[in-house]
Steps between C-alpha positions, in 0.01 A plus 500: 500500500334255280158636394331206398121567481290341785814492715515750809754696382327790541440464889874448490608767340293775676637309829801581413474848363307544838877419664654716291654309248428538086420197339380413078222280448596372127405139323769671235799231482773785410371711800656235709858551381507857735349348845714439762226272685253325361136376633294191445174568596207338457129357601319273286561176304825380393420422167354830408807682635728279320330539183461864528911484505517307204244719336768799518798454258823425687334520831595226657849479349566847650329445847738171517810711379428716824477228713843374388667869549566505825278769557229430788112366361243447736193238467183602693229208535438376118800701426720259714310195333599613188860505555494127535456197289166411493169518655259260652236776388569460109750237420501624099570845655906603440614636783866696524685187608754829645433274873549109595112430608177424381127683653244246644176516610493534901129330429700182392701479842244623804171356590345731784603868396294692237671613206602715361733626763382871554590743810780551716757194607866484630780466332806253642850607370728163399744697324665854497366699248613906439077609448419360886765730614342679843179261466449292805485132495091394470410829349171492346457563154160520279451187265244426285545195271385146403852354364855480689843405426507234790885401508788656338892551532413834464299564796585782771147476685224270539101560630289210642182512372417141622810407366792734398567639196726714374441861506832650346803396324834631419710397131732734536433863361122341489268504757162375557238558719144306560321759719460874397753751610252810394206398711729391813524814628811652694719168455389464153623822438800468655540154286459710152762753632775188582412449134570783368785629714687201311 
């Protein structure tokens, strides 16, 4: 799992030692090269994340060379951002570009809801994906943002939050997901172990 600081890695990774399954914390670029799954996480601001990335040598060269191996990465709320193009939140900030979209600001496209976006909502499947596996249709997940991809080729669920956005995609090995798996209880447990069962 990527350990960058400020992210919520940690509450990741003792959810998932909690399950019963072993998991590294690194920011190291070679400790990538022996994962077999990989994990975005991530809370914050884009542009700090992104330049954290940079800030490591041959970071972001690596995380991308995983991406492209066909082995399965996972995007959790800024850590699904980040696999795109750009951001809304900091256009100067260089994202992945590993996914076809670009973040925007939900502020920009509703007029009566507060945001950011924070507590439980549903989730609306529009495409098969292999981590919904056993999750009912309009399962509620946790969320807790103020930016959104809000159309993509990619997408395998929406929310409506006013309007809908999209809360995960699929690019194939890579996955994203808006909400937060680790603080979704039973079905976003069940969510990281579709992941990792890949």
């Amino acid at each position: 799992m990527l350990g960058l600081p400020n992210t919520n890695a940690p509450a990741v990774s003792y959810l998932l030692e909690t399950i019963g399954y072993s998991n590294k914390i690194t920011i190291n670029s070679h400790d990538l090269y022996g994962m077999s799954h990989l994990i975005i996480p991530g809370i914050g601001f884009i542009s700090a994340i992104t330049e954290e990335i940079d800030a490591i040598e041959g970071l972001r060269e690596q995380i991308v060379a995983f991406c492209q191996s066909g082995k399965p990465v996972l995007g959790i709320c800024l850590g699904m951002q980040l696999l795109g193009f750009s951001s809304e939140e900091n256009i100067l900030a260089k994202c992945l570009g590993i996914a076809e979209f670009k973040t925007e600001s939900l502020a920009n496209h509703i007029s009566t809801n507060s945001v950011p976006h924070i507590g439980w909502n549903q989730v609306s499947y529009n495409q098969t994906s292999e981590i919904f596996t056993g999750i009912p249709e309009n399962t509620d997940f946790y969320f807790s943002h103020s930016f959104a991809v809000m159309s993509s080729d990619l997408s395998t669920s929406t929310t409506n939050f006013e309007i809908d956005f999209v809360s995960s995609i699929k690019s194939n090995n890579v996955f994203g997901v808006q909400f937060h798996p680790e603080r979704s209880q039973k079905f976003g447990i069940k969510l990281l172990e579709n992941f990792l069962r890949l």
